[in-house]
Kinemage of the C-alpha trace (Angstrom):
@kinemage 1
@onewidth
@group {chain A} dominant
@subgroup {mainchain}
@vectorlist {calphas} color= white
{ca unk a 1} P 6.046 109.606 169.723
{ca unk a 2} L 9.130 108.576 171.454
{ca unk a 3} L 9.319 111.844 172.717
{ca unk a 4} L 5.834 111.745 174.366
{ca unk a 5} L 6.531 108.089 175.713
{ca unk a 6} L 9.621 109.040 177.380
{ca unk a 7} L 7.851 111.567 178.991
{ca unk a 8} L 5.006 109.754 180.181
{ca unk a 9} L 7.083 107.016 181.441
{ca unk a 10} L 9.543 109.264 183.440
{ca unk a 11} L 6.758 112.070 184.752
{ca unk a 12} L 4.960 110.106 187.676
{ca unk a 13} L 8.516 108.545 188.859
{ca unk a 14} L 10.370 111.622 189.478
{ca unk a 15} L 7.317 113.968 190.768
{ca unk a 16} L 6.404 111.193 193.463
{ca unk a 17} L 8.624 113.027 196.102
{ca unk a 18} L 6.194 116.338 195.894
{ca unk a 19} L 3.129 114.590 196.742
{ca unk a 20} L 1.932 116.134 200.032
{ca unk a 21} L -1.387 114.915 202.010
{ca unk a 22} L -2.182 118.608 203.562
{ca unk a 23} L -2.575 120.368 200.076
{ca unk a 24} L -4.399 117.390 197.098
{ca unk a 25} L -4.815 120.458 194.681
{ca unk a 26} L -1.681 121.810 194.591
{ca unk a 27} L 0.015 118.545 194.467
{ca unk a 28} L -2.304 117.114 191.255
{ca unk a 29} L -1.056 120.638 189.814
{ca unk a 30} L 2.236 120.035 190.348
{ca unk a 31} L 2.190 116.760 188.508
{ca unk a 32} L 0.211 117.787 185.723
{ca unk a 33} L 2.351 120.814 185.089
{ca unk a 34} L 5.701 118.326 185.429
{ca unk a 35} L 3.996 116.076 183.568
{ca unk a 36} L 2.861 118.094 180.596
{ca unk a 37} L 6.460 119.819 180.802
{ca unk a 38} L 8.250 116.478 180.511
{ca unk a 39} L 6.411 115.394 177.469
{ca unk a 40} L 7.007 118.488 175.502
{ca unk a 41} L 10.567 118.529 176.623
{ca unk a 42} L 11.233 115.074 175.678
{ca unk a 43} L 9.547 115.672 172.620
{ca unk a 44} L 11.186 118.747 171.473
{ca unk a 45} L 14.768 116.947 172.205
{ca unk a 46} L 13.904 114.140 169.974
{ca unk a 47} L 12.344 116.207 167.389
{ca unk a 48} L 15.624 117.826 167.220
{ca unk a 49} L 17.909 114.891 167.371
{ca unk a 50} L 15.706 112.458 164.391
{ca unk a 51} L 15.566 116.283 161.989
{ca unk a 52} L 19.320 115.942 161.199
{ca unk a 53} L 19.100 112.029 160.904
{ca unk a 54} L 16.296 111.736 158.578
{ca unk a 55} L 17.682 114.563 156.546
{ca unk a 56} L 20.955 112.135 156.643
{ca unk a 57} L 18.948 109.001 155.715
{ca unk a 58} L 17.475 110.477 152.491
{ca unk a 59} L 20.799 110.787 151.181
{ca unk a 60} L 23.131 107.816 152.560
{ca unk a 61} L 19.969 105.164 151.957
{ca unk a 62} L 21.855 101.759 152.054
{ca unk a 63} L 24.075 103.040 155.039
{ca unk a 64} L 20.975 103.638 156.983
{ca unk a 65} L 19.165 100.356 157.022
{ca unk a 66} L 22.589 98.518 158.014
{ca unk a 67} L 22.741 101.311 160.572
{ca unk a 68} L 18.974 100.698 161.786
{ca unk a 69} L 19.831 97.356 162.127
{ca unk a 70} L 23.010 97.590 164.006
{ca unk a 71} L 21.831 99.634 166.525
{ca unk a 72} L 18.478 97.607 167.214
{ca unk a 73} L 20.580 94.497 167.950
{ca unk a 74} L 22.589 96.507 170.028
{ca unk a 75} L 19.523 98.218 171.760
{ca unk a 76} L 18.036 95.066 171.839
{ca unk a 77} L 21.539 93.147 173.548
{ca unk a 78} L 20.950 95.812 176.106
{ca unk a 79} L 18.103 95.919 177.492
{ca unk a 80} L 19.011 92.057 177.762
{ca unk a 81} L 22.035 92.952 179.713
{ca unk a 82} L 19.576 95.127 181.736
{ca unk a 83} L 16.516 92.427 182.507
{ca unk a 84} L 19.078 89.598 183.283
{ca unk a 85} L 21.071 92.131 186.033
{ca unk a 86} L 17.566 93.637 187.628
{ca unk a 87} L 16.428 89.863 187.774
């Protein structure tokens, strides 16, 4: 799922640029096709990154929630960092 939400999030952004007035068709293709090939893309990539973690997870169990935690206060620091600078 994060996969498919990175690559919704990111698709319409980056493809803006190709939009052209003189041909609607080919332009809606465009962005479906980028679209579609972002979400599998960013899918794939974290499917591969999270297989080696949660094969890591079963066995270090303990190590793994104080990890989970760590990292979502530092995620979570971040994107503070991030809100108060764009403000």
């Amino acid at each position: 799922m994060i996969g498919v939400v990175h690559g919704l999030a990111g698709s319409p952004r980056l493809a803006a640029g190709r939009v052209d007035d003189r041909s609607r068709s080919g332009a809606l293709l465009y962005l479906g096709v980028f679209g579609v090939g972002t979400i599998l893309g960013m899918t794939l990539l974290t499917v591969a990154m999270a297989t080696p973690l949660a094969a890591a997870t079963r066995s270090l169990g303990g190590v793994h929630r104080t990890m989970a935690r760590v990292t979502g206060v530092i995620s979570i620091c971040v994107g503070l960092v991030v809100a108060y600078e764009s403000a």
